[in-house]
Residue, then its C-alpha position, 0 to 999 in steps of 0.5 A: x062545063x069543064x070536063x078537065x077540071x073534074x078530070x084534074x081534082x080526081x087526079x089530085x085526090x088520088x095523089x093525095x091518096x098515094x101520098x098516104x099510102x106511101x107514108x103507110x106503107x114506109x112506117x109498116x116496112x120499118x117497124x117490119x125492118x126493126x122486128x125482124x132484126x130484133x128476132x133475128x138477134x134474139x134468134x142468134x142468142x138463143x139457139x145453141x151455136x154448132x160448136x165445140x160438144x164439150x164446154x171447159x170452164x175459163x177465167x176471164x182471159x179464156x185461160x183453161x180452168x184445170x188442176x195442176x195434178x189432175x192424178x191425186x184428186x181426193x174427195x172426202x165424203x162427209x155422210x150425216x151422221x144417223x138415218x135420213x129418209x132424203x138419202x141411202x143407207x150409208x154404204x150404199x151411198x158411198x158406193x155411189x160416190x166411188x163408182x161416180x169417181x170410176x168414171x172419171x178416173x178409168x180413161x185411158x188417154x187421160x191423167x186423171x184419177x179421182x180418190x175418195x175417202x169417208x170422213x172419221x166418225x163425228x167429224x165436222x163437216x167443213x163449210x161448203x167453199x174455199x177457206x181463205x183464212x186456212x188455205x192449208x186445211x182446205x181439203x176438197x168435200x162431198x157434203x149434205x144439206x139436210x136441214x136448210x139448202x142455202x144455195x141455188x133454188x131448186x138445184x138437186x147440187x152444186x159444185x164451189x170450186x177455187x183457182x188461181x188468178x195467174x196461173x188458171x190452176x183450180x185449187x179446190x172443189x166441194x160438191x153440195x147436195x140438196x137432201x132437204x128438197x128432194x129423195x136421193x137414192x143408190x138406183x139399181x135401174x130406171x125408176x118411176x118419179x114419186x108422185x109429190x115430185x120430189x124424187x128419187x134422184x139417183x145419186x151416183x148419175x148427179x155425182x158424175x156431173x158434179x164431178x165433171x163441174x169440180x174437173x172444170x167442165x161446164x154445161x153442155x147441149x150436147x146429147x148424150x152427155x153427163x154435163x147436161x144440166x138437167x137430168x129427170x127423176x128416176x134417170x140414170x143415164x147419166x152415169x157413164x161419159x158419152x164419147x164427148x165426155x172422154x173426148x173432153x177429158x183427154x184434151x183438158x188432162x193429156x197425157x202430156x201434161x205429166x212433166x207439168x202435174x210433176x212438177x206442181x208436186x214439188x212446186x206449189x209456191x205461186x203467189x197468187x189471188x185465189x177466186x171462189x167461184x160460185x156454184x155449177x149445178x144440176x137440175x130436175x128436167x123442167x127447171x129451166x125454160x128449153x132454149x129449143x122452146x123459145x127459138x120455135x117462139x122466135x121462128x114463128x115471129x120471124x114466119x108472122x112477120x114475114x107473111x106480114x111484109x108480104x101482105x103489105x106488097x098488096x095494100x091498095 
């Protein structure tokens, strides 16, 4: 009997067995390693960065998109012609689109000044975005779909806007609402949604965003704010600009840009390439995935994947 043979076949077993435990636990720690960094990427693109409240649109080169002449913006109104059951009598609509343009236009500390005018009686509306074969005739619009909505799915608007390629200067603007998908209304306070889901949308609040698109504002997660991407049936609280909405507006159209907007009145001769953006948008509430919703999905993969490192300290 030879008592350190035994002895020394547990002990090689054993390190065999360490080996494997090893090799496991090294396999497990880097797809560990490898997940966590993937949520951690994921995390950083999803959830909003602390930044800046209000969100200005730039070109490529991060040049501020902004009218040269923020204080003679005119708009035309273009209201289908006979009664709709997807949208407000006439003159209620039309008040709803000048008071959308009052709060834009009614900041002290800021140049500009929205004004807007009724289409004559049996004129044609304009095809929504920039005319690059009549650059003259491009008068900006506030126009309604009503038989075919040819733009982004399930948006209540759009906003096409046009700028230079040099000088950063938006040029022009139409504003496009979806009055075949959904019920528009001129709201005199909030209102129950409508049980097929399709309205009322109150007007005068989607205006205000799709002006704020038209003066180079982008979405923002800001709350409150007019330039949220969504807003719910029956809501109108987006009507007025929150303190960031003025706060973006006077750095976008100082006043001491005046010099410069008087002079784009008398010098409007760039040579340059015009760009047609495609459409900025509002949306119903629930259109869109809430990046609050998936950043709690990818918190609760990084807190699984953690409690898994953890266990893998105790693995025999």
């Amino acid at each position: 009997m030879v008592p350190g043979g035994g002895s020394h076949s547990w002990a090689s077993s054993n390190e065999q067995k360490n080996r494997k435990g090893d090799v496991k636990r090294g396999s497990m720690g880097f797809l560990l390693s490898m997940a966590h960094r993937f949520l951690l990427v994921l995390l950083t693109v999803l959830l909003p960065l602390p930044s800046q409240a209000f969100v200005v649109a730039t070109d490529g080169r991060g040049q501020m998109l902004r009218w040269p002449d923020p204080g003679e913006l005119r708009f035309v109104i273009h209201a289908p012609q006979g009664d709709h059951d997807s949208l407000p009598p006439t003159e209620e609509l039309v008040t709803a689109v000048s008071r959308a343009a009052d709060s834009w236009s009614d900041i002290e500390g800021s140049l500009v000044f929205i004004e807007t005018e009724v289409a004559p009686s049996g004129a044609i509306p304009p095809r929504p975005g920039y005319n690059r074969d009549d650059p003259s005739g491009n008068t900006n619009a506030i126009l309604f779909e009503t038989e075919r909505w040819r733009h982004q799915p399930g948006a209540f608007a759009v906003t096409l806007r046009a700028y230079g390629s040099q000088t950063g200067n938006l040029l022009h603007a139409d504003i496009v609402i979806n009055a075949v998908q959904y019920r528009w209304a001129a709201l005199e306070q909030r209102t129950r949604p409508d049980p097929d889901g399709d309205g009322p949308v109150d007007l005068q609040a989607v205006l205000t965003h799709e002006l704020g698109h038209a003066l180079g504002f982008e979405h923002t997660t800001t709350i409150p704010s007019v330039m949220r991407s969504t807003i719910g049936f029956g809501e109108i609280c987006m009507r007025e600009l929150s303190e960031t909405d003025v706060d973006g507006l006077r750095f976008l159209y100082p006043p001491e840009m005046l010099d410069e907007a008087v002079a784009a009145r008398v010098d409007n001769s760039v040579d340059e390439e015009i760009i047609a953006l495609l459409g900025c948008s509002s949306a119903p509430q629930g259109a869109h995935v809430h990046a609050g919703l998936l950043s709690l999905i990818v918190l609760l993969g990084l807190a699984f994947v953690h409690s898994r490192a953890g266990a893998s300290k105790s693995w025999p």
